[in-house]
C-alpha positions as CSV (number, residue, x, y, z in Angstrom):
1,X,-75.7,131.6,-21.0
2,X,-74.7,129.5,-18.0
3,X,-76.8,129.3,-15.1
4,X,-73.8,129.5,-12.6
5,X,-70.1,131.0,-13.5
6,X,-67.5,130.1,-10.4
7,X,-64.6,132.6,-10.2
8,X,-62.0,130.3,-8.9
9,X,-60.8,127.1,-9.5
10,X,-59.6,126.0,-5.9
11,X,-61.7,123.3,-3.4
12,X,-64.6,125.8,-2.8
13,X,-64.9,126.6,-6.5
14,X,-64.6,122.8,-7.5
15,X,-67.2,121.5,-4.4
16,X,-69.1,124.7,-5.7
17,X,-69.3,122.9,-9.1
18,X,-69.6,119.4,-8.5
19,X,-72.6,120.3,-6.2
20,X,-74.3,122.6,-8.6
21,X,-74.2,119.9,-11.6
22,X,-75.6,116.9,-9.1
23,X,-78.8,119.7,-8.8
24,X,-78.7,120.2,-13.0
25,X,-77.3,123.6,-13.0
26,X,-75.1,124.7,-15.7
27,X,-71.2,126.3,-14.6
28,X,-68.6,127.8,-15.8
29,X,-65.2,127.6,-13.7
30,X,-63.6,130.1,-14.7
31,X,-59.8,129.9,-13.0
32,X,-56.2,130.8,-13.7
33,X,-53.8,127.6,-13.7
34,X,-54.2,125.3,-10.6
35,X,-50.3,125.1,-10.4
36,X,-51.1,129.0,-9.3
37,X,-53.1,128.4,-6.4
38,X,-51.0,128.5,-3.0
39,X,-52.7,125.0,-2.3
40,X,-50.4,123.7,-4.8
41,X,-47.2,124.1,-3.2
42,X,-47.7,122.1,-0.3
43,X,-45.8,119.3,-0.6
44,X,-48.1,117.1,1.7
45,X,-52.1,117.1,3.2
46,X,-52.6,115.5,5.9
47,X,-55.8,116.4,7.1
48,X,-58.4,116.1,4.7
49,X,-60.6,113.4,5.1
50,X,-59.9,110.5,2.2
51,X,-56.7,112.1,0.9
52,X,-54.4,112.0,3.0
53,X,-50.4,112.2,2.3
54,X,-51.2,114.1,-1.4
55,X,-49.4,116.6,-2.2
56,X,-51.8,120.2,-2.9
57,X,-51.2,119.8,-6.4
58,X,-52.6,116.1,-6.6
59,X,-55.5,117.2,-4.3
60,X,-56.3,120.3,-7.0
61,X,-55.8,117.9,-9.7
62,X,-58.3,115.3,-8.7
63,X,-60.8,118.2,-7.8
64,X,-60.4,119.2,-10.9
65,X,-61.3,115.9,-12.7
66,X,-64.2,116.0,-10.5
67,X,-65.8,118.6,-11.4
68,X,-64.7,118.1,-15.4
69,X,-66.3,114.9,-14.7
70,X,-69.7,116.4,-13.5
71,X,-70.7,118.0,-16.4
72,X,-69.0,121.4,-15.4
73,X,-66.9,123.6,-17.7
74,X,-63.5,124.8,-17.6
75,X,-62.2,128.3,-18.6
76,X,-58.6,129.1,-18.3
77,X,-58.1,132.7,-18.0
78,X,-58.4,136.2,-15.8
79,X,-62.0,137.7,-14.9
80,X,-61.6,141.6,-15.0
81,X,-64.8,142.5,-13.4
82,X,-68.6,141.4,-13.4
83,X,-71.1,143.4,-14.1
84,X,-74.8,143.3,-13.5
85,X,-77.2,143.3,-16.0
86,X,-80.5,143.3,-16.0
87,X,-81.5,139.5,-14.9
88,X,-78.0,138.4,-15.2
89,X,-74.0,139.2,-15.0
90,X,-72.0,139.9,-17.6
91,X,-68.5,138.3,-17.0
92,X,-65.3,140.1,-18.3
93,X,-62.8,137.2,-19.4
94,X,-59.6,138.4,-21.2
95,X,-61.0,139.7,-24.3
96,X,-64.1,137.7,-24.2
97,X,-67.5,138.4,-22.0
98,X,-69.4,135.2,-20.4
99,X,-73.1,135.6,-19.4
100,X,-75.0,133.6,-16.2
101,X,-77.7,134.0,-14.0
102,X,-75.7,133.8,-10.9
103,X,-71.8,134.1,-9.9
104,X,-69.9,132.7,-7.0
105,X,-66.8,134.1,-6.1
106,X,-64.2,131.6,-4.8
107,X,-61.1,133.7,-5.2
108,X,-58.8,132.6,-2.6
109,X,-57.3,135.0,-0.3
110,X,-54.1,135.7,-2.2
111,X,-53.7,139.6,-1.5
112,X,-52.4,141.6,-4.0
113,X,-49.4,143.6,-3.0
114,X,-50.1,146.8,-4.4
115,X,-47.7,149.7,-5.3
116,X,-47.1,152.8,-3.2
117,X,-49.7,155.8,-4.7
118,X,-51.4,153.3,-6.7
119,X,-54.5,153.4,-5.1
120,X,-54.5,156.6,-5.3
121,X,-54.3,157.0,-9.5
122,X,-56.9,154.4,-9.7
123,X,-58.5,155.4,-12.7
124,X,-56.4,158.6,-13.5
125,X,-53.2,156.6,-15.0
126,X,-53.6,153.5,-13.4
127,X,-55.8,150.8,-14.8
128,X,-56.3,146.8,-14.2
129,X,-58.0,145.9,-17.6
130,X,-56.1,146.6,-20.9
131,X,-59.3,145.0,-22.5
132,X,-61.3,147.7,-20.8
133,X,-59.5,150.8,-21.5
134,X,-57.1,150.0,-24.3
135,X,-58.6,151.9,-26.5
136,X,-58.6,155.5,-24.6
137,X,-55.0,155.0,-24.8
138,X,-54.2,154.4,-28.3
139,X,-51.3,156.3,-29.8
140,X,-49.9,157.0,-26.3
141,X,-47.6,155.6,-23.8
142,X,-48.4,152.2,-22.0
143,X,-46.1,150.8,-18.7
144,X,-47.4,147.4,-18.4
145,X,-46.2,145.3,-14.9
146,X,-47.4,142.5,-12.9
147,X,-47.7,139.0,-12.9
148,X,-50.5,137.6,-14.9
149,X,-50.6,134.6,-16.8
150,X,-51.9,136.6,-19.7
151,X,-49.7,139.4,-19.4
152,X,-47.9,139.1,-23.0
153,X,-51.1,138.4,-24.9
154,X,-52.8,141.4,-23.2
155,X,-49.0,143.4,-23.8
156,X,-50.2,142.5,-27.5
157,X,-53.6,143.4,-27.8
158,X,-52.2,146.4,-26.1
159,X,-49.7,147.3,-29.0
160,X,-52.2,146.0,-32.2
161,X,-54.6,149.1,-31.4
162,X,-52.1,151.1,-31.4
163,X,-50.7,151.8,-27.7
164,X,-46.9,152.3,-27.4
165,X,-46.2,149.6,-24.7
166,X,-43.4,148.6,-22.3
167,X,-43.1,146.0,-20.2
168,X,-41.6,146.2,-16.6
169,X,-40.7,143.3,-14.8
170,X,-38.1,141.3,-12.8
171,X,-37.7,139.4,-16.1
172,X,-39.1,139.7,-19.7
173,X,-42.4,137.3,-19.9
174,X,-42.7,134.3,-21.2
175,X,-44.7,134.4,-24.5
176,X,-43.9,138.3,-24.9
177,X,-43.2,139.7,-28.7
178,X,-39.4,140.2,-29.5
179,X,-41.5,143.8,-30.7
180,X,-42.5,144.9,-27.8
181,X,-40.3,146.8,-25.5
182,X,-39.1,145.7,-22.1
183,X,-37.4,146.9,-19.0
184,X,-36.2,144.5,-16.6
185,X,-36.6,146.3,-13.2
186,X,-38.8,145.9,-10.3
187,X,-41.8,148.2,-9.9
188,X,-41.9,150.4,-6.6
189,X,-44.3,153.2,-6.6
190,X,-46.6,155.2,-9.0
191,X,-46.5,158.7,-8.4
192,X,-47.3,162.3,-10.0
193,X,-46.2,163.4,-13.0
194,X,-46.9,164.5,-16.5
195,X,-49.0,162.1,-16.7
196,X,-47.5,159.3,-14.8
197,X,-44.4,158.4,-13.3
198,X,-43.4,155.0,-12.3
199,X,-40.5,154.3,-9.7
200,X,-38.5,151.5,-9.9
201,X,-35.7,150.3,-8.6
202,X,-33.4,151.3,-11.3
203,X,-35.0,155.0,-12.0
204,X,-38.5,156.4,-12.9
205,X,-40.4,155.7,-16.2
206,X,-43.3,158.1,-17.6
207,X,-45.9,157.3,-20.0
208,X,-50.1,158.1,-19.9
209,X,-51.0,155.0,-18.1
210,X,-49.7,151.9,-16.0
211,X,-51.4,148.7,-17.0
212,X,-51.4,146.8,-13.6
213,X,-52.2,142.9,-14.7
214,X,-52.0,140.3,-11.7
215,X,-53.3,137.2,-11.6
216,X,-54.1,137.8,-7.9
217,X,-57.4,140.6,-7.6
218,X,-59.2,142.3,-4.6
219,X,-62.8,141.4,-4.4
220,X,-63.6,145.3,-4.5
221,X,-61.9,145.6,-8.0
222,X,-63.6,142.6,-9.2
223,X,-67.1,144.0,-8.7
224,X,-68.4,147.6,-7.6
225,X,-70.4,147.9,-5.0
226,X,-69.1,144.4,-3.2
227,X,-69.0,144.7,0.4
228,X,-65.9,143.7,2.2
229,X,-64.2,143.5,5.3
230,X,-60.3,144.6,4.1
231,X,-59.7,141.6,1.7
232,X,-62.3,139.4,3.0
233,X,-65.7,139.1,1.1
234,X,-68.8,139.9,3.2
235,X,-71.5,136.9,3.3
236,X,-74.7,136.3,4.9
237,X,-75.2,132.7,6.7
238,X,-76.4,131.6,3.1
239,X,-72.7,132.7,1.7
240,X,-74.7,135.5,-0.4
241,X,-72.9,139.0,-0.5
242,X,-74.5,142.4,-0.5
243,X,-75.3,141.9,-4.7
244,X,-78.3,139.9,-5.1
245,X,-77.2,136.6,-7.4
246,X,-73.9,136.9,-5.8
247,X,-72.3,134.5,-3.7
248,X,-69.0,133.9,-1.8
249,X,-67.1,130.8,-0.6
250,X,-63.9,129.9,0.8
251,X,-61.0,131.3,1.8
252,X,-62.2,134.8,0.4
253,X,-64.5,134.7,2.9
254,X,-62.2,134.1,5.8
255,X,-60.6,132.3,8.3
256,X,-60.3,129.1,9.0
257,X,-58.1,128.5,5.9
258,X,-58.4,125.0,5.6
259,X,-59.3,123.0,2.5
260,X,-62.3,121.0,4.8
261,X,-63.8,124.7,5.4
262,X,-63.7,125.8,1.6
263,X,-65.5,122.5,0.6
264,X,-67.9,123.0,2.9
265,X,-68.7,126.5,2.0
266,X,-68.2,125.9,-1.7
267,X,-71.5,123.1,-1.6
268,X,-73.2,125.1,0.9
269,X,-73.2,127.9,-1.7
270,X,-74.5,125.5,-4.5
271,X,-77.3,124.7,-2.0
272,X,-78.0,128.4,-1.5
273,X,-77.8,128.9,-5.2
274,X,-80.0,126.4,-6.6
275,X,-82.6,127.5,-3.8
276,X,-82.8,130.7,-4.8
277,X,-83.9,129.6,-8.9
278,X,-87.0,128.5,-7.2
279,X,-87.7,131.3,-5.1
């Protein structure tokens, strides 16, 4: 068990590390690729302090090494949701569960564009964790869309316990089995029907469930009960959210989006943490 798992491998998650270590804390990072993060397609940073002229992807890079450096761990992969449990969190990864004492979100404020009437067949056809639910549909129908990094091994997992799957996308996945099916259209909107119905823009699929997977989650999804402004997480002055052992930093937080800010707020979160073990 880790003392500290960091969802988010961007400069508040990396300052979040780095600080964490230098106070003997144990972390996880537990991040998609850093080529993902929007920070990465900037060709040049000029206003950062020390680095100056990089490109995003060099400056996410050398945060990186950083915080490898420190002593802190690296986990590439997609957190489905955190759950409290007694004195510590148990931390959904793929088709693996981490444990810690403490979590700090540092999620970015990628938004994910959601389909029209999904929200409303959350949990009645529409799921975000193939891991979770897999199972409840075995031997039915399975849509699978988005864009996560892990879409074709989860599209597997999906079809090895039985589920019928197809996958729907602007293009067929990298990594995805010749075995399983795919449709090559864009997702519009889910909507009734027996059970499900998915438009697209070349017609309307059924099946029992839609297995939305995006590497991009909001906050509310990730945990129940978070508190949140729209898309932004709510923190107190000591970057702790609503859930006791939970903490917030960078741009999930809010505005300014700058790379000095998220820094900032990811140490300033470490601080916070490490205080409260010796409370």
């Amino acid at each position: 068990m880790y003392d500290v798992i960091i969802v988010g491998g961007g400069p508040a998650g990396f300052s979040a590390a780095v600080n964490l270590r230098a106070r003997g804390k144990t972390c996880l990072i537990i991040s998609s690729d850093i080529t993902a993060n929007p920070l990465a397609r900037s060709p040049k940073v000029d206003n950062y302090v020390g680095m100056a002229g990089v490109t995003g992807l060099e400056m996410l890079q050398k945060m990186k090494e950083d915080a490898l450096s420190s002593g802190a761990e690296f986990r590439h992969g997609r957190v489905l949701s955190i759950a409290p449990y007694k004195d510590r969190f148990m931390v959904a990864i793929g088709n693996d569960v981490a444990e810690s004492r403490r979590v700090i979100l540092a999620i970015g404020a990628a938004i994910p564009k959601r389909l029209e009437g999904e929200d409303d067949r959350i949990g009645r056809g529409v799921s975000y964790c193939a891991t979770c639910d897999g199972m409840l549909y075995r031997s039915k129908r399975a849509l699978v869309i988005g864009d996560a990094d892990d879409l074709a091994e989860e599209a597997a997992l999906l079809t090895e316990i039985g589920v019928q799957v197809t996958v729907v996308g602007k293009r067929r996945p990298d990594g995805l089995a010749q075995t399983i099916s795919f449709v090559q259209a864009t997702p519009k909107a889910v909507e009734e029907g027996e059970p499900i119905t998915l438009r697209t823009d070349g017609g309307t699929l059924s099946a029992d469930v839609v297995f939305a997977l995006r590497n991009a989650a909001a906050p509310a999804t990730l945990i129940s009960g978070l508190a949140t402004d729209g898309n932004r997480i709510l923190v107190d002055e000591h970057y702790q959210t609503n859930i006791p052992g939970v903490y917030a930093a960078g741009d999930c937080v809010g505005k300014p989006y700058q790379v000095a800010t998220a820094v900032a707020q990811g140490l300033l979160a470490a601080f916070a943490v490490t205080e409260s073990f010796e409370q």
